[in-house]
N, C-alpha and C positions, 0 to 999 in steps of 0.2 A: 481422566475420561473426557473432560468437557475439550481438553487441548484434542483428542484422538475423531472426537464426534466433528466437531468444528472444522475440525480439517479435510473430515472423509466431506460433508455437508459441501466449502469451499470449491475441494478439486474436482469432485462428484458435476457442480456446475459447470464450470469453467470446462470438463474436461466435455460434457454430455454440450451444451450451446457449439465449442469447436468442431467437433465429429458430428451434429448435425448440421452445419454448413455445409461439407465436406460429402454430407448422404443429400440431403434434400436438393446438391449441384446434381450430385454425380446421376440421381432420380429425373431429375428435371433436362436432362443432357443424354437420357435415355442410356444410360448405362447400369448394369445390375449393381448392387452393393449387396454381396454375400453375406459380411458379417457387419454388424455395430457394436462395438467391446468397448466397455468402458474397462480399463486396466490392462494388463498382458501377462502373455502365459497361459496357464491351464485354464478351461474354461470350469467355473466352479457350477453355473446354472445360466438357461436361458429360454428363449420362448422364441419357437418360429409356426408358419401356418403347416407344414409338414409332419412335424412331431409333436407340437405343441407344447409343454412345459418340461424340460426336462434337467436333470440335474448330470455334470460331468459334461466330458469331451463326445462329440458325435463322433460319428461312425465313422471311418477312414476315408469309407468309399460315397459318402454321405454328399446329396446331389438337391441344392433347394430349389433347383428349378427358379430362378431370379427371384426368391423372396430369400429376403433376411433374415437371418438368425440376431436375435439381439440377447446380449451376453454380459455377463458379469465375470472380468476375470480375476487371477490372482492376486495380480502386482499390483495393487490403485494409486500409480502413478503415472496415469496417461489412460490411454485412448486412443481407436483405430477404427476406420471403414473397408473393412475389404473392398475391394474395386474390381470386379471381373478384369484380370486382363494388364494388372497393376504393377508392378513390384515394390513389395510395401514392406511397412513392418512383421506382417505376417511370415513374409521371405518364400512365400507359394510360388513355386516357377514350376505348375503343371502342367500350365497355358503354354508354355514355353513354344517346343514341336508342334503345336498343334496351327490349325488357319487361322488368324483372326476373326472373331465373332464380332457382329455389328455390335451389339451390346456392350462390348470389353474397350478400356479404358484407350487401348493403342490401337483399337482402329477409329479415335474420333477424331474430330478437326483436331485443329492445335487451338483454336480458341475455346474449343470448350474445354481440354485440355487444362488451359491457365483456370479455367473460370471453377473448375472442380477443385483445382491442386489449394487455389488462393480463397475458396470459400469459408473453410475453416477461421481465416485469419480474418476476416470478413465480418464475420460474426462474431468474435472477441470484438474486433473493432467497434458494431455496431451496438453489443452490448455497454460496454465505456461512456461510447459517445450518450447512451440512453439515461444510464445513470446519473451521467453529468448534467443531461438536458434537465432532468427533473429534478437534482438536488438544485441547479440556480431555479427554474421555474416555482418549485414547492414550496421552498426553503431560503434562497435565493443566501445572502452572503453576509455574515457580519461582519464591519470595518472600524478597527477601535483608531477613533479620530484625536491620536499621536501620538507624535516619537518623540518624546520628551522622557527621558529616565526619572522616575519616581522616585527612586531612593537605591545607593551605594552600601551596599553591607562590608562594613569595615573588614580590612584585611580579606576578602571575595575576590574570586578569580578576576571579577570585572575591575575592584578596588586596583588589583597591582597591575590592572593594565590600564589604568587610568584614565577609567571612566569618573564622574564626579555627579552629582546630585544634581536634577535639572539641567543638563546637557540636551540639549537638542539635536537630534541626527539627524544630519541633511541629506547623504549620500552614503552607500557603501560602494568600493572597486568604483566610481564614477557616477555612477545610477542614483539619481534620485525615489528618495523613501518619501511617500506621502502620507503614511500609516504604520499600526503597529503590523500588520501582517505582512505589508512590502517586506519593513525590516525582517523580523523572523523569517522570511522566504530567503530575503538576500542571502542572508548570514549561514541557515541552515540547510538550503538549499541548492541554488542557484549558482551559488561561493562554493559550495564543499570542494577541498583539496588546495583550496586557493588561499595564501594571505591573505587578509583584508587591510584597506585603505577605507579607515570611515570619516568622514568629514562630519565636523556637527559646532553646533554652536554653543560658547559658555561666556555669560557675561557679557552678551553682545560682539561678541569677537567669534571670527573662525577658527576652531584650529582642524588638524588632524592627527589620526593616533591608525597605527603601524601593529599591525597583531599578525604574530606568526599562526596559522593554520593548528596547531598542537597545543596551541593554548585556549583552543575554546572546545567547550565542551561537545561530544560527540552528540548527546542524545540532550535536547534541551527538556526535557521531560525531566530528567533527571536531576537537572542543576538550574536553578532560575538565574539563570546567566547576565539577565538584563533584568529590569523591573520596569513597568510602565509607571507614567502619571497618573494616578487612579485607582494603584490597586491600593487594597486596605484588606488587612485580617478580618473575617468575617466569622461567624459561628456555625456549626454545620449542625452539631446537635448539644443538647445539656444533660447532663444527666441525672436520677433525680438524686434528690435528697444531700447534693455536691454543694460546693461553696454560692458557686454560680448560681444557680437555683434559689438558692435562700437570697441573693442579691439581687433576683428580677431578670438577671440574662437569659435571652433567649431564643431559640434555635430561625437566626436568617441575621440577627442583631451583625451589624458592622462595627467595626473596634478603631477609634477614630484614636483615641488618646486611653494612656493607661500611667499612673505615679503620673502625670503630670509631663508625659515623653509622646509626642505623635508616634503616631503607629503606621508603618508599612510595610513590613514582611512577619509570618508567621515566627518564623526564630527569635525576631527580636521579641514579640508578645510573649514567648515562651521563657525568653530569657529573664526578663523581666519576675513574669509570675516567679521564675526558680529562686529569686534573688529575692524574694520576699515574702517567705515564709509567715505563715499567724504573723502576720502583719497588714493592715487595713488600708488597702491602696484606692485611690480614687481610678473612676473611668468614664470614660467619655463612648458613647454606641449611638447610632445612626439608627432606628428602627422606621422602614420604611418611609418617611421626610420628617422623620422627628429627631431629633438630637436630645438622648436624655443624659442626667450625669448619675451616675450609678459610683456604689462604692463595693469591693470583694475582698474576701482575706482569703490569701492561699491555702492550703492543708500544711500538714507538718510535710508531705511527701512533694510540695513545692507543686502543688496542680490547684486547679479548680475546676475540674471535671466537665470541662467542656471540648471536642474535634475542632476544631481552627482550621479553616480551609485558609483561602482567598477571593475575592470580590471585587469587581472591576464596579469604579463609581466615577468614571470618566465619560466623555461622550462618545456614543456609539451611535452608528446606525447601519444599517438595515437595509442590505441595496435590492430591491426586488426587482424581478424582469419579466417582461411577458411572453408570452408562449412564443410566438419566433424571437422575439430577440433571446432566449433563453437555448436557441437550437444554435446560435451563434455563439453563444457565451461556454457552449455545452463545446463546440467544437475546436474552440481556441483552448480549452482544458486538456481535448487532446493533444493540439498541435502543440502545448507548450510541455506537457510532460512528456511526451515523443522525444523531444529537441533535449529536455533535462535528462531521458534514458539513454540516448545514444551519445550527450557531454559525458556523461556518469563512467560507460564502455570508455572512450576516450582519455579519462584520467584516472581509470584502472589499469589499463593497458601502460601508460605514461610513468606510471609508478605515485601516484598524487593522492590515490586513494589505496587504501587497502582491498582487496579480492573478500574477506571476511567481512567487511563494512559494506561493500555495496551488493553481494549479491547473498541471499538468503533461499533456502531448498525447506524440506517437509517443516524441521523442526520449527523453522522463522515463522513460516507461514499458518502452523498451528498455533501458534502464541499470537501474532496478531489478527487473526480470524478469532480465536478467542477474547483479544484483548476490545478489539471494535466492536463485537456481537455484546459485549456487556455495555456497551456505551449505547446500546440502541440498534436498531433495524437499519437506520440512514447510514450512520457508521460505518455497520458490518459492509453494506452496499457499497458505499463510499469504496472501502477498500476491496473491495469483489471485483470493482470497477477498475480500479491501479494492477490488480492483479491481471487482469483480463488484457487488459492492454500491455502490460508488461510482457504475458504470452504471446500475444500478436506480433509484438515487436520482435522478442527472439525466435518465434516460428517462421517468420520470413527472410531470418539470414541464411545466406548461400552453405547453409553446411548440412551433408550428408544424415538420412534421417528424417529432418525437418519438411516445411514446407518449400522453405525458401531453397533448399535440395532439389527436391523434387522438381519445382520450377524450372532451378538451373539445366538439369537435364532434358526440361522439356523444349528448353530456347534453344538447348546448344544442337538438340535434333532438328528443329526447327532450322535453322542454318545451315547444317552440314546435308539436310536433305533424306537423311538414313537413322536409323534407328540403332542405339548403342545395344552393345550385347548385353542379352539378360543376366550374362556369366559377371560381366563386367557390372553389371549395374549391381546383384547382390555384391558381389564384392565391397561396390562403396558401398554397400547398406551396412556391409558387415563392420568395414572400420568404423564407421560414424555412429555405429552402436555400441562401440565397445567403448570410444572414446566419451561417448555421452556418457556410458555405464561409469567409467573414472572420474569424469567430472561430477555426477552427483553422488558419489562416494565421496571425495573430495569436500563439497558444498555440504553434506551432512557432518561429516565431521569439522568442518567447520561453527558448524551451526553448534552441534554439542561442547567443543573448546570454546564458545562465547556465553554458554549457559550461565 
C-alpha cells in the first residue's frame, strides 16, 4: 500500500503542476479549457460551476459555456486540458465543420499557439529547477574531501580488478576527481555503458587499470564497490541485556580496532565476531573524540547483539550558497542532468545500455517515491524534482501525442501556411497512442522481470 499511495501522491503532482501549465496558458491566451483530468478514460467524479459536484460522465450533449469541468479519471497515468478547438488526447473533432470560435485553440496566433502547447513542459521544468534551487540554498552540498580507497576487501569485485589499499584516484575516462562524489558520479553515472580508464596513484607512482563496463556493479547501493579513507563500522543500536551492552558499547560508538585487527568495512567486524565465539576479544571505539579500549565475548550464536552500519570519520565539508548564487547552482543541476538524460537515450539506442536499466514506468517509480519518502521530505523532493524533469524532457520530443507532437504540427502549419486536416491529425494521435500504449506495456513488464 505504501508502494500504491506513494505513487498515486508522486504522478498525482507531477501530472496536476504539467496540466496546469497547459490551463493557466491556454486561460491567459484567452482560450476556453473545457476539461482538466487528471488520468483518462471514463470520468469517475468532477466539479464544474454548471452542475457542480458530480459523480460519472456528463451528459453527451453537455455545454460548460467556457468554464471547466475538473475531473478525476480512470487511468491515473496521465493527464489532460481540453482546449476548445484542439485535437487532443480527448480525440473530440466536433469542432471540426464548424467556423472557428475566437476562443478555440486554432483560431489563435501561432505564438500563443507554441506558448500553450510548451507550458506544461514549463512548469515541470520550473518545478526541478525550484527544488534544486533550494536543496543547494537549504541544505547546500556535502563533499567527502577524498578519493583515496580505505580499504580492499579480499577476494571483492574491486580486489580482482586490482584496486589496492590507499590507492589514490586521479582521474576516470580523463576527467579529473577531486572528491569522493566526482568519483561515484563518474563511475556511476556520467560513465554508465562506458569502460572505464581510471588513473590513480600507488606508492608514489602512477598507474592505470582498464575495467570492462560488466564488471562493475549496477547499483552501487547494493555492493560497496570502492571504500573511502574514512569509513569505519560504527554501531547503530545495542541491544539490551546482549554481549555488547554488559561491555559498555554504545549506540553512535565507532569500531576503530577489534582482536587487535583495524576495522574498515562492516563484514569484516562481522567476520571477525563469527570467528570468535565465548571468546574475550579486545576493542578499540571512537565515542564522540574519545578513544576508549573496551573488551566483548561473542554469544555461542557468533553475535554481540549490536546493527553495524557505517561512518564516515574523514574530512568533510559543507558547501553552502547564497540565495542567487544557489538560482545558478539550481540551474547547472538542470543543465547537467538534461545533458546525462539525453547521453543515457543515446547509449540505449547504441546498444551500451540496457532499455530495462535505463528506463523505469509505474512499478520503478512506486519503489523509489517510496524508497526517498522514507529517507525524508528532501529526498522524496529531491527525486519529485528528477522525475519532473525527466517528464519535461520526454514531453518535448517530436512524437505523436506528446508535447513536443503537438509543437511539431504547430510549426509545420506555421510554414506551410494551412492547416493539416483534422482526419489527418487524429490519425497521428491515434498511432502515437497505440504506440505509447505498447511501450508502457513493454516498460511495466519490464519493471516487474527486474523485481
Amino acid at each position: 500500500m505504501d508502494y500504491v499511495i506513494y505513487f498515486a501522491v508522486t504522478i498525482g503532482i507531477l501530472v496536476f503542476i504539467h496540466e496546469f501549465g497547459h490551463f493557466i496558458a491556454a486561460k491567459s491566451c484567452g482560450m476556453r479549457a473545457d476539461v482538466f483530468a487528471i488520468g483518462f478514460g471514463k470520468r469517475l467524479f468532477g466539479w464544474n460551476r454548471i452542475n457542480g459536484f458530480t459523480f460519472g460522465d456528463l451528459p453527451e450533449n453537455f455545454d460548460g459555456g467556457g468554464h471547466t469541468d475538473y475531473r478525476l479519471s480512470l487511468l491515473p497515468l496521465g493527464g489532460y486540458v481540453k482546449i476548445a478547438g484542439m485535437v487532443d488526447e480527448s480525440f473530440d473533432t466536433d469542432f471540426a465543420d464548424k467556423e472557428p470560435q475566437p476562443y478555440e485553440f486554432r483560431a489563435r496566433p501561432v505564438h500563443q499557439k507554441i506558448i500553450v502547447i510548451t507550458a506544461g513542459v514549463l512548469m515541470n521544468l520550473l518545478l526541478a529547477f525550484m527544488v534544486f534551487w533550494g536543496s543547494n540554498f537549504f541544505q547546500g552540498k556535502l563533499v567527502t574531501k577524498t578519493t583515496t580507497i580505505g580499504y580492499v576487501e579480499p577476494h571483492s569485485s574491486a580486489d580482482l580488478l586490482g584496486f589496492r589499499t590507499n590507492d589514490k584516484i586521479l582521474s576516470v575516462n580523463g576527467k579529473t576527481v577531486n572528491d569522493w562524489e566526482d568519483l561515484r558520479t563518474a563511475i556511476f553515472v556520467n560513465n554508465i555503458g562506458e569502460n572505464l580508464n581510471i588513473s590513480l596513484e600507488r606508492n608514489g607512482k602512477t598507474e592505470t587499470i582498464k575495467i570492462p563496463r560488466s564488471k562493475i556493479p549496477d547499483n552501487e547501493d547494493q555492493s560497496m564497490f570502492l571504500i573511502p579513507s574514512g569509513i569505519r563500522p560504527a554501531v547503530g543500536d545495542v541491544f539490551k541485556d546482549s554481549p555488547a551492552m554488559k561491555s559498555g558499547i554504545k549506540p553512535g560508538d565507532i569500531l576503530l580496532d577489534l582482536d587487535n585487527t583495524p576495522l574498515y568495512s562492516r563484514k569484516e567486524t562481522i567476520d571477525i565476531i563469527e570467528s570468535n565465539k565465548n571468546k574475550t576479544i579486545p576493542l578499540v571505539v571512537l565515542r564522540d573524540k574519545d578513544t576508549l579500549k573496551l573488551a566483548v565475548t561473542p554469544a555461542e550464536n557468533g553475535k554481540i547483539g549490536v546493527a553495524i552500519g557505517q561512518a564516515f570519520t574523514g574530512p568533510v565539508e559543507y558547501k553552502k550558497y547564497g540565495f542567487f548564487e544557489s538560482f545558478y547552482y539550481g540551474w547547472k543541476d538542470v543543465v547537467n542532468i538534461t545533458g546525462l538524460t539525453f547521453s543515457m537515450m543515446g547509449k540505449v539506442i547504441h546498444g551500451k545500455i540496457a532499455f530495462s536499466k535505463a528506463f523505469g514506468g509505474p512499478v520503478k517509480i512506486a519503489q523509489y517515491a517510496a524508497k526517498s519518502a522514507d529517507n525524508g521530505l528532501t529526498s522524496f523532493l529531491y527525486f519529485l524534482a528528477l522525475l519532473s524533469l525527466s517528464l519535461a524532457i520526454i514531453n518535448i520530443l517530436p512524437f505523436p501525442v506528446l508535447d513536443g507532437g503537438h509543437l511539431l504540427i504547430i510549426i509545420i502549419e506555421a510554414l506551410f501556411k494551412r492547416e493539416i486536416p483534422v482526419k489527418v491529425k487524429i490519425a497521428v494521435q491515434n498511432v502515437g497512442f497505440v504506440i505509447l500504449l505498447l511501450l508502457m506495456a513493454f516498460i511495466v513488464y519490464n519493471d516487474i522481470m527486474t523485481l
